[in-house]
matplotlib code that plots the C-alpha trace (Angstrom):
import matplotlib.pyplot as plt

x = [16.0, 16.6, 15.5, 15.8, 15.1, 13.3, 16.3, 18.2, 16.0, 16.3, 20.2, 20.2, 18.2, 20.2, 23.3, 22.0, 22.8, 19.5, 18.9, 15.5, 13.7, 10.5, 9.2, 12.3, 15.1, 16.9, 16.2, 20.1, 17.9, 15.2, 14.9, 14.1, 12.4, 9.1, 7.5, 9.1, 9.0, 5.6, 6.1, 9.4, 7.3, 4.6, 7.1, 9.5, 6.1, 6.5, 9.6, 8.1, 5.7, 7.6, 9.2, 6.5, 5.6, 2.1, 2.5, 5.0, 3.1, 1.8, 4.2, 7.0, 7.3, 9.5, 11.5, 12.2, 15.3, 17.3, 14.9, 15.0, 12.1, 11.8, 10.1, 6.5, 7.6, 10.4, 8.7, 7.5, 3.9, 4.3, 0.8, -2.7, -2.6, 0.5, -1.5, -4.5, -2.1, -0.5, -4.4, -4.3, -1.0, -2.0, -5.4, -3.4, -0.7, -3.5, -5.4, -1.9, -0.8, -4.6, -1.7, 0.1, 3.3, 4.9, 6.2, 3.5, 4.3, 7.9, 6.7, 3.8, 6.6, 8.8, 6.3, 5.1, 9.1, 10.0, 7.0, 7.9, 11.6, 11.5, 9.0, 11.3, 14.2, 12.3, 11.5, 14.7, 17.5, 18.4, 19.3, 17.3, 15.6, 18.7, 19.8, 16.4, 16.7, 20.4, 18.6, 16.1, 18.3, 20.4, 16.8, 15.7, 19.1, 19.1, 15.4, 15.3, 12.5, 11.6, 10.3, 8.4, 8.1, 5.9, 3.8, 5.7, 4.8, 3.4, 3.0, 0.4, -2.0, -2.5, 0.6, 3.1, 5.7, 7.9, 6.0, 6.2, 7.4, 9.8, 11.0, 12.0, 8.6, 8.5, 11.5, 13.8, 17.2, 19.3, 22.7, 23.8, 27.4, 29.4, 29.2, 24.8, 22.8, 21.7, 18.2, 16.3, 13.4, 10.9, 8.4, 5.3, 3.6, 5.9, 4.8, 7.4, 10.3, 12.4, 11.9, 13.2, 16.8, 16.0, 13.6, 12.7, 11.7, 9.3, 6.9, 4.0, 1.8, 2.3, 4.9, 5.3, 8.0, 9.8, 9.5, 12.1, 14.3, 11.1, 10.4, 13.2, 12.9, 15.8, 16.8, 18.5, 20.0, 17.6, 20.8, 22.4, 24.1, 22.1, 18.4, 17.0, 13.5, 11.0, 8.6, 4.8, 2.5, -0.4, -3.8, -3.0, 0.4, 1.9, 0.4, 3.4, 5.3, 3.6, 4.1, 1.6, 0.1, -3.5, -4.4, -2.2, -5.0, -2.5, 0.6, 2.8, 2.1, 1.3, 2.5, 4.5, 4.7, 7.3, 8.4, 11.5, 14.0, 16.3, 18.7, 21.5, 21.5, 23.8, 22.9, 24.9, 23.5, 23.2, 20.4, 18.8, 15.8, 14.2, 16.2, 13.8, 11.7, 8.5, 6.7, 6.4, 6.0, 2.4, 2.7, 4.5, 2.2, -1.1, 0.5, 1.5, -1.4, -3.4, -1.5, -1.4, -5.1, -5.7, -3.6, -6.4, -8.5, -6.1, -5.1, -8.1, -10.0, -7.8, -7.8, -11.0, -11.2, -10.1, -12.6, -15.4, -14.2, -13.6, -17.6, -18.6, -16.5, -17.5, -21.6, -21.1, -18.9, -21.9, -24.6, -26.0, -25.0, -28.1, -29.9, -31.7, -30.4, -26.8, -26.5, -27.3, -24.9, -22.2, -23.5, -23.4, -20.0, -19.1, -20.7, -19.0, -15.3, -15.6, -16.9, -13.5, -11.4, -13.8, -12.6, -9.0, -9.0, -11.4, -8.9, -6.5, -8.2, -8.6, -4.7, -3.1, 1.2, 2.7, 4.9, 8.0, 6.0, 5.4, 1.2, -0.8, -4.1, -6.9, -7.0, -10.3, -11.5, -8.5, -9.7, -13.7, -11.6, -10.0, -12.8, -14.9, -12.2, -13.0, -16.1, -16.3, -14.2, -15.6, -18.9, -17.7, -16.0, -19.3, -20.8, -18.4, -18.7, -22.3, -22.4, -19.1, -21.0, -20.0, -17.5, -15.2, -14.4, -15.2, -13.0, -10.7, -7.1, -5.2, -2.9, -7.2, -8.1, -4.2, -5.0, -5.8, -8.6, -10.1, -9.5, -11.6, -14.8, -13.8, -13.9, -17.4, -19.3, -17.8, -17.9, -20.4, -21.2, -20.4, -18.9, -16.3, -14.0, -14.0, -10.0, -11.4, -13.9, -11.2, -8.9, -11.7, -12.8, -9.6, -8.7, -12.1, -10.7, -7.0, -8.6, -11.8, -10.3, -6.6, -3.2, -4.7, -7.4, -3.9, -3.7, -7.2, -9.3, -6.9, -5.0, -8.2, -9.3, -6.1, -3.5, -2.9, -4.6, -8.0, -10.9, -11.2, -8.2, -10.1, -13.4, -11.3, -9.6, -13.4, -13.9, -11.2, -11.7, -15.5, -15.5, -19.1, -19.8, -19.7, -22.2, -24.0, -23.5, -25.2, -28.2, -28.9, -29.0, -31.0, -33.7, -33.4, -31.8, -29.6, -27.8, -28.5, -25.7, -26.6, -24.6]
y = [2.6, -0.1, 1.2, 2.4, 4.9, 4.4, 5.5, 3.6, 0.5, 1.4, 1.6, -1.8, -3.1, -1.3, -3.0, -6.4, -8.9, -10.2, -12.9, -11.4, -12.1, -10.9, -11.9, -14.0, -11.2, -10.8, -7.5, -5.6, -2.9, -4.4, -1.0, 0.9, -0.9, 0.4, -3.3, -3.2, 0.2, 0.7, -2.2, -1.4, 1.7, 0.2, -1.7, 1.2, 2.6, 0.4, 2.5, 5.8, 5.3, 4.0, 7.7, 9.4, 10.7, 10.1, 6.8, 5.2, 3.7, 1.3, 1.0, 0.3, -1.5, -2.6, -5.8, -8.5, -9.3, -6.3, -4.1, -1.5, 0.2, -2.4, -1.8, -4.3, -6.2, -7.9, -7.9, -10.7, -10.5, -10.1, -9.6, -9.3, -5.7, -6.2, -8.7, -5.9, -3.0, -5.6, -5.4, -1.7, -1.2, -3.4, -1.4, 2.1, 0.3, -1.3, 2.7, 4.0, 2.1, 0.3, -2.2, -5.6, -4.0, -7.1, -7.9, -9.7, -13.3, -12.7, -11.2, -14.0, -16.8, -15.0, -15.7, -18.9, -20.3, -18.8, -20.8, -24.1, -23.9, -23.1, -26.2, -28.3, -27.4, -28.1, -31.7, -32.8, -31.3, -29.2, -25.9, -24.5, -22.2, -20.7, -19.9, -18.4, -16.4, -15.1, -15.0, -12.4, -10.3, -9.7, -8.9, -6.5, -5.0, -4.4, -3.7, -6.3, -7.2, -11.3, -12.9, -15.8, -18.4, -21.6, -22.8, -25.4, -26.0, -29.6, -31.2, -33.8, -33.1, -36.2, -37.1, -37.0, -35.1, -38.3, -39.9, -37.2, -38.2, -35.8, -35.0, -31.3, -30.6, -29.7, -28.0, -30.5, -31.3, -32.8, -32.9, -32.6, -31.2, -30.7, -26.6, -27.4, -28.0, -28.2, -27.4, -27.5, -26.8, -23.8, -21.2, -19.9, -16.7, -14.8, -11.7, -9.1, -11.4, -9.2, -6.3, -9.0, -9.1, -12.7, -15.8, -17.8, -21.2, -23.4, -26.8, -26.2, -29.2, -32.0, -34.2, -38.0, -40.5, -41.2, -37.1, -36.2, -34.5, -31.9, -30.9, -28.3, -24.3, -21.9, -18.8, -18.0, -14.2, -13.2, -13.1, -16.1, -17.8, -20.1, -18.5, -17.1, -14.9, -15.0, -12.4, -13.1, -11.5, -9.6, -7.8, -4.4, -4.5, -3.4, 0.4, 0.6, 0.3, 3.2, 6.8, 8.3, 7.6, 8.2, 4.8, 2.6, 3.9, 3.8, 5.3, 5.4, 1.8, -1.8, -5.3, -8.5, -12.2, -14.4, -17.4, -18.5, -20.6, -22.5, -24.2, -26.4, -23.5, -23.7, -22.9, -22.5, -24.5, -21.3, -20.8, -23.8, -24.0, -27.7, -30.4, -33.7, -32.8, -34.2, -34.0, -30.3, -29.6, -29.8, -27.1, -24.6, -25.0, -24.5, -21.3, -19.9, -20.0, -18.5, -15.8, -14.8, -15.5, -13.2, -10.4, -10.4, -8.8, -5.6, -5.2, -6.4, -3.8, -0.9, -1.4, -2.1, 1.5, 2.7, 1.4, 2.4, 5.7, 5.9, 4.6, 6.8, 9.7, 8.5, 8.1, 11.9, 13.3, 10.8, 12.6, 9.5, 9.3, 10.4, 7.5, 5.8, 2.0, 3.8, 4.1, 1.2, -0.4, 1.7, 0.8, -2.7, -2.9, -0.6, -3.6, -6.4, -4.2, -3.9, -7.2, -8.7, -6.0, -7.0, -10.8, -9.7, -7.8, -10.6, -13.0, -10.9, -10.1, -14.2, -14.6, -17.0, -17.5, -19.7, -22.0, -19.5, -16.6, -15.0, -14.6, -16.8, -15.5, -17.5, -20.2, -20.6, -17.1, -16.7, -18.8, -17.3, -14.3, -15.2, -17.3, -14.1, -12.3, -15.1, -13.6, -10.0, -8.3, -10.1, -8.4, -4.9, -5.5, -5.8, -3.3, -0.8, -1.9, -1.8, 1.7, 3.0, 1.7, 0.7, 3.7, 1.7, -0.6, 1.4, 4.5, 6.0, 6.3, 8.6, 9.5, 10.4, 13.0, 14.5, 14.6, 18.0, 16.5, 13.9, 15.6, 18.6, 15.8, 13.7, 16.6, 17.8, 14.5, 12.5, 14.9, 14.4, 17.0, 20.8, 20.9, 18.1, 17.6, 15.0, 14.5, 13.5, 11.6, 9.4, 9.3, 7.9, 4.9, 3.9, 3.7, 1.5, -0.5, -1.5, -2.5, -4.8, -6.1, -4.6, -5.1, -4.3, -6.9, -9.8, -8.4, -7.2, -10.2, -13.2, -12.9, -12.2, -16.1, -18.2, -15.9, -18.0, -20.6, -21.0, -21.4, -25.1, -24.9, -22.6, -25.0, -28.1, -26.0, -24.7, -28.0, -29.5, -26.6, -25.7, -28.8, -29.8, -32.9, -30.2, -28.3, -31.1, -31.6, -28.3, -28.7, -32.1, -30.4, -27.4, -30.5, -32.1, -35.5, -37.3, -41.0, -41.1, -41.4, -39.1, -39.9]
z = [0.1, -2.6, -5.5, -8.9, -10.8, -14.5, -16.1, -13.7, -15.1, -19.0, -18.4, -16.5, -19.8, -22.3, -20.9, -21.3, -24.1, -24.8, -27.6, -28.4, -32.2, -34.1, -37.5, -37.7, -37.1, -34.3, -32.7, -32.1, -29.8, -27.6, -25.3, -28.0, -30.6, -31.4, -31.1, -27.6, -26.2, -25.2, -22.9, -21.8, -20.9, -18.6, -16.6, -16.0, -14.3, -11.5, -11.1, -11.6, -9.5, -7.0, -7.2, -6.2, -2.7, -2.7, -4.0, -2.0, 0.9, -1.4, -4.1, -1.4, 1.1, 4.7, 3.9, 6.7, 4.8, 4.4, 7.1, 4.2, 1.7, -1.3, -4.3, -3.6, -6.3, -4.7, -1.6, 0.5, 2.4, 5.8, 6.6, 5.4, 4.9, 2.4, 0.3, 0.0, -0.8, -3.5, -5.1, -4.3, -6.1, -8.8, -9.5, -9.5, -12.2, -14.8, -14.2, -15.5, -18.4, -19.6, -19.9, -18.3, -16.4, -16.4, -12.9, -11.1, -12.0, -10.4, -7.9, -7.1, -8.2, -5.1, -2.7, -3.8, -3.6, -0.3, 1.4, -0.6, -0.4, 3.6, 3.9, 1.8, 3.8, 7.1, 5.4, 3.6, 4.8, 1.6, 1.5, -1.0, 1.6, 2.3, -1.3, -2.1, 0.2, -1.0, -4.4, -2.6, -1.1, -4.3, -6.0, -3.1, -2.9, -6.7, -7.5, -10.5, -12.9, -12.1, -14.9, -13.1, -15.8, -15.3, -18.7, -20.8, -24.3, -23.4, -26.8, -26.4, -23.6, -22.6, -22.0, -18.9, -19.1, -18.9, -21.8, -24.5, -27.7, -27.2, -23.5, -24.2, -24.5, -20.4, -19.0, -17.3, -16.6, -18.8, -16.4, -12.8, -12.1, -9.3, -10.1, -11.1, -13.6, -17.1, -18.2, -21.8, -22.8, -23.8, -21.6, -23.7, -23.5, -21.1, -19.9, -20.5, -20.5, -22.7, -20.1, -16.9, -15.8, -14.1, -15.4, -12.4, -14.0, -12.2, -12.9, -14.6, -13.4, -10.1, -10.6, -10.1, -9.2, -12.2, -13.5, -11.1, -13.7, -14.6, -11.2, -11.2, -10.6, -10.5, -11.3, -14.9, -16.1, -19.2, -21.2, -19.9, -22.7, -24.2, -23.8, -26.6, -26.5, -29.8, -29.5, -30.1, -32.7, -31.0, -32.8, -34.7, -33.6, -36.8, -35.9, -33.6, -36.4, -38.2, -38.6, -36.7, -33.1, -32.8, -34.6, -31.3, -29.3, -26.5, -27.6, -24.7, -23.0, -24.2, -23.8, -25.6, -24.7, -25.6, -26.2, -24.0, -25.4, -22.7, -24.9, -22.2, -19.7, -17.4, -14.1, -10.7, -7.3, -5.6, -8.1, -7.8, -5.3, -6.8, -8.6, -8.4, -5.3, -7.2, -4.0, -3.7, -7.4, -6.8, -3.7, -5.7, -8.6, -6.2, -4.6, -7.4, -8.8, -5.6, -5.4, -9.3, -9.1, -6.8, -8.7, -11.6, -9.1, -9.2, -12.6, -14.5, -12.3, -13.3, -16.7, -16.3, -14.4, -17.5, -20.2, -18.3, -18.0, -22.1, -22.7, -20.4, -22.3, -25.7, -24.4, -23.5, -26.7, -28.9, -27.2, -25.3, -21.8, -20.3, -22.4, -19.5, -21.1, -21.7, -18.0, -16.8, -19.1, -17.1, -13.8, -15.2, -16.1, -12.5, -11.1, -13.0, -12.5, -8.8, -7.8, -9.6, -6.8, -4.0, -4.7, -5.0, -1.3, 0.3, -0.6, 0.3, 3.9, 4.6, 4.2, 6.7, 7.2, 5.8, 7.6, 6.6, 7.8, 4.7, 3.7, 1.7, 0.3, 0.8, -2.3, -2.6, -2.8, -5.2, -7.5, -7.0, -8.2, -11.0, -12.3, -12.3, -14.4, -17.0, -17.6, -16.4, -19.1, -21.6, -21.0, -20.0, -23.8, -25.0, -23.2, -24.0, -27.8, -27.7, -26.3, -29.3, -31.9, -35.3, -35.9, -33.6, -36.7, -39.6, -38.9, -41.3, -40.4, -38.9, -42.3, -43.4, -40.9, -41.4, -45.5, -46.9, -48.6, -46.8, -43.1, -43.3, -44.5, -41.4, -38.8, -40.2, -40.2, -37.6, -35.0, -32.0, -29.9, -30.0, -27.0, -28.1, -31.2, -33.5, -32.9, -28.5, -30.4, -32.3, -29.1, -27.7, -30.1, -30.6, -26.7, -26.6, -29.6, -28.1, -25.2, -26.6, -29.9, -30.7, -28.8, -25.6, -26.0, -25.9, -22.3, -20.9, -22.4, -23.8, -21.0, -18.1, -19.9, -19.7, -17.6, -14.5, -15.8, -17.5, -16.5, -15.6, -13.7, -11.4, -11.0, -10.5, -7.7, -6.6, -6.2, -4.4, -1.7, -1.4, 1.3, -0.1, 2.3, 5.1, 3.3, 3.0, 6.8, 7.1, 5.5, 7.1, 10.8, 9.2, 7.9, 11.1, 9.4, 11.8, 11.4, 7.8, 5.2, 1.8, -1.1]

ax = plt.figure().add_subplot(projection="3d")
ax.plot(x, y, z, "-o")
ax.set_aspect("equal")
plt.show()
């Protein structure tokens, strides 16, 4: 089988050479950083769970490139059943760390470039297909973290790429030698890019003529000289930096974005798999974005899994779960949680092959899914806050229930129930806080909003495929209209 262990994975980390900074220092330990840690921990899950025998058949999978068990993450869909265990895995992962484990945009960014560069190939001549697929194999063989990195920082909206007052702004190429290329630029809010071994750069929008020297994706080493990582800021973040633990809410996991600097990287042909192909930029960018689209529908669900089960445990410790208006604001956010998973397996179900033979899920009820996850969270947060109450925000801290003299007053008046202590209580409202308004929120609700792109990104793509003049078609034979033109 090709896999690692999690230690295996922390050792593969610790013996990188990262450029990694935070609060303008450069960080000499990234694994074990307290900033970092908790998400170096909710990625080396993937691993761990991996591990485990009554996980396996959907953490793993058979690869059609080495004909070997693969970790999922590295592995390509051969069917519709892999995309639905993909949702299935991704579910169990966001139930386990309440977190963002990091490797689904490499993993959606592998998929989406084994269809293109095979189609490119097919069309052009090029070979692209064939070092991809080298690429692959390598990543299989060696169970590596893929950082798939797509946004650009973009500057002036309105712009082109090509017409930016500065041309860094979008990744591009700034020189072509006989050994490769050259690329500059920057990648913003990247998921868990210090916990990657590879960044797998691709266009962020469709591409022109004349933009040739943006439409470029390749792979780059996350400490390949010149790349330099600047970690972002995220809501009560500094708690990880405290003494105690019971204030993170979620000790043990978390998350971190970063900004990716690509300062005159050099990179190899065999790692090149677009250099000015303008016309497929477009292509790469669309499936990309179905396939990450349709990921929200497992994740979001299982951390959403877990905020409904902390309301319901707080409702109970508070006294109020059999409050007829209580429960139905758990059934509603049940509701809300497992109508984003029923998008994420329907489009899953309605996958076709691509022309390479690996699955694409169905675009259009990828983006119905992901559209939904701009809104669902967002409630069950204020569902879940509704049902806490105002103790979620006006809590003491945890150095005041450990004081000899404040801790004794906190345990006698903030306790709910007998049956319960005030210490499950606190556990409790500041779970619920991390994941509606603290570090968690960066992940279950920032992210739910613009991760694979925002929301109008969806509708535009809602209404490119809904294929509304044969709806209209439709009606017209229902009403019996025939030979006349509606516009």
């Amino acid at each position: 089988m090709s896999s690692m262990t999690r230690n295996d994975y922390v050792a593969s980390l610790d013996s990188m050479h990262k450029q990694v900074y935070f609060q303008g220092e450069q960080v000499s330990d990234p694994v074990n950083h307290p900033m970092l840690r908790p998400s170096l921990n909710a990625c080396a899950m993937t691993y761990t769970l991996a591990e485990a025998p009554e996980h396996t058949e959907i953490m793993l999978a058979h690869s059609a490139l080495t004909h070997r068990p693969v970790n999922r993450f590295t592995h390509l869909h051969q069917n519709p059943a892999d995309l639905v265990a993909k949702v299935k895995m991704l579910r169990l992962l966001g139930q386990t760390t309440g977190c963002c484990f990091q490797r689904c945009v490499g993993m959606d960014a592998l998929n989406a470039l084994d269809s293109v560069t095979y189609e490119m190939d097919q069309q052009l001549r090029t070979e692209y297909h064939l070092r991809f697929m080298e690429f692959l194999s390598a990543v299989q063989e060696g169970d590596r973290v893929v950082g798939g990195a797509m946004t650009d920082a973009k500057g002036d909206r309105h712009l082109r790429p090509s017409q930016q007052a500065d041309p860094d702004l979008f990744v591009r190429i700034v020189e072509r030698r006989a050994e490769g290329i050259v690329v500059r630029g920057a990648k913003l809010h990247q998921t868990g890019a210090v916990n990657a071994h590879e960044i797998l750069v691709m266009p962020t929008l469709a591409l022109a003529q004349g933009e040739e020297e943006y439409a470029v994706a390749c792979a780059i080493p996350a400490d390949a000289p010149g790349v330099l990582m600047i970690v972002g800021r995220q809501p009560s973040d500094g708690r990880r930096l405290e003494a105690g633990r019971l204030d993170m809410g979620n000790p043990e996991f978390g998350g971190h974005e970063a900004v990716i600097i690509l300062e005159d990287v050099f990179v190899p042909w065999q790692r090149v798999f677009m250099a000015g192909e303008t016309a497929f930029s477009g292509m790469l960018v669309e499936r990309f974005a179905a396939y990450h689209r349709q990921s929200y529908g497992g994740c979001k669900a299982g951390v959403g899994d877990l905020l409904i089960g902390a309301t319901q445990a707080l409702a109970q410790i508070q006294g109020t779960a059999t409050a007829a208006h209580v429960r139905d604001k758990i059934v509603e956010m049940v509701n809300l949680n497992e109508t984003l998973y029923a998008c994420g397996i329907a489009c899953s179900g309605e996958g076709r092959p691509a022309a390479s033979g690996t699955y694409l899920v169905d675009p259009l009820l990828a983006n119905v899914c992901k559209l939904n996850v701009t809104r669902a969270p967002f409630e069950m947060a204020r569902l879940a806050q509704d049902i806490a109450g105002g103790l979620l925000v006006t809590l003491p801290s945890e150095k005041d229930l450990a004081s000899p003299v404040t801790g004794p007053y906190l345990r006698k008046y903030l306790r709910g129930t007998p049956s319960a202590s005030m210490e499950a209580r606190y556990r409790m409202l500041r779970l619920v806080e991390n994941l509606t308004l603290g570090a968690g929120a960066a992940a279950y609700l920032t992210e739910s909003m613009h991760g694979a792109g925002s929301p109008q990104a969806q509708r535009i793509m809602l209404a490119r495929l809904a294929d509304l003049p044969a709806k209209v078609e439709i009606a017209k034979r229902l009403a019996g209209i025939q030979d006349e033109s509606i516009q």
